[in-house]
C-alpha positions, 0 to 999 in steps of 0.5 A: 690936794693938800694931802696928795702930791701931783702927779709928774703929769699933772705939774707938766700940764700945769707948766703948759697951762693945760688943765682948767681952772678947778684944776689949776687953783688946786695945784696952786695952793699945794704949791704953796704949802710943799716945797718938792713940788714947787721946787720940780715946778721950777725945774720943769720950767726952766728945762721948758725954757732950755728946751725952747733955746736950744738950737733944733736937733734932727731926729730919724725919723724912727727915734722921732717915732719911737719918742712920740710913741712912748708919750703917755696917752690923754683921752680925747672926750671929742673922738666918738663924736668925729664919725657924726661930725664927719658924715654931717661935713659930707652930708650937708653938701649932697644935701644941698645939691639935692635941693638945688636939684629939687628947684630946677626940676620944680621950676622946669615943670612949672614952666613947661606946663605954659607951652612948647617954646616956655619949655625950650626957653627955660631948658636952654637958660638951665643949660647956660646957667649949669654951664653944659653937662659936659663941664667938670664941676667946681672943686670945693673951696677950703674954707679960708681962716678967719678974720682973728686968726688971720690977725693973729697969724705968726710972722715967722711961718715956716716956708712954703706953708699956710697958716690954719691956726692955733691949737693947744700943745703940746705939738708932738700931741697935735702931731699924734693926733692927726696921725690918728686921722690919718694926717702926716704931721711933724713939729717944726723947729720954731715949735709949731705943727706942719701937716701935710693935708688941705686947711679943711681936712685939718681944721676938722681933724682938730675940731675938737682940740681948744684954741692955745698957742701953737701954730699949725700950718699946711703945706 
């Protein structure tokens, strides 16, 4: 590292904390020994903490596209595992419907093989417990935020929202990146990340982002 510069992307990444330790030490120690480097580190920082003070300007919506597009991309190692993580998500509830299925159709034959009045028994017990064909059946519950996450939870959330949790920055990446699944997303001006989609459909969407400090929250 003493030998090369830092790229602008990489000294940006150091100020957001995003690169990992073998990464970080090396800049580090060429920060000590180059004075250019060091300097726009400090200029980076102190722009980072205009940017966080300054009062929240509204953008139209095609210039705020127009600046998430000219972003430069970061390849996501996670993407091509996210069709297989999906079909598991979807396999594993009709899986298990399929095995309930199994008991009751087992446990059905095992009792009518006793009699006429066991069978009748045993049906109409099947039909209470199932409470009757004709119900719809029950949605699927989000699964709710953990017990860290939910003490963690920012305090200033933004107004009609619900926490989900926390994700590594930048936000405007976040936000690209649950457009890409197809999630509607925008950066609040507290600095988190507001998504218009269930908690579940979020947390997938982000399975394979690592834990930081911005918030995201559904509405």
């Amino acid at each position: 590292m003493a030998e090369k510069h830092p790229s602008e992307l990489e000294l940006l990444s150091f100020v957001e904390e995003e690169l990992d330790a073998d990464e970080h030490r090396d800049v580090s120690e060429h920060l000590v020994a180059c004075r250019p480097c060091a300097d726009q580190i400090r200029r980076l920082e102190a722009a980072r903490q205009a940017l966080r003070s300054a009062p929240p300007l509204e953008l139209p919506e095609e210039r705020r596209d127009e600046i998430l597009a000219s972003l430069p991309e970061r390849p996501d190692p996670w993407r091509r595992f996210r069709p297989a993580k999906r079909v598991l998500v979807i396999a594993a509830p009709v899986a298990a419907a399929a095995a309930l299925v199994g008991v009751f159709v087992v446990g059905g034959t095992q009792l009518g093989s006793g009699g006429d009045d066991d069978s009748g028994e045993a049906a109409d017990v099947a039909a209470e417990e199932s409470g009757g064909a004709d119900e719809p059946a029950p949605q699927r519950m989000e699964a709710a935020p953990t017990a860290t996450e939910e003490a963690a939870a920012p305090q200033d959330a933004p107004a009609g929202t619900t926490f989900v949790l926390f994700v590594q920055g930048p936000a405007a990446e976040i936000v690209r990146l649950l457009a890409a699944e197809g999630i509607a997303a925008e950066v609040d001006p507290g600095g988190g990340v507001v998504a218009e989609a269930r908690a579940g459909e979020v947390r997938a969407a982000l399975a394979g982002r690592a834990t930081g400090t911005v918030p995201v929250y559904v509405r």
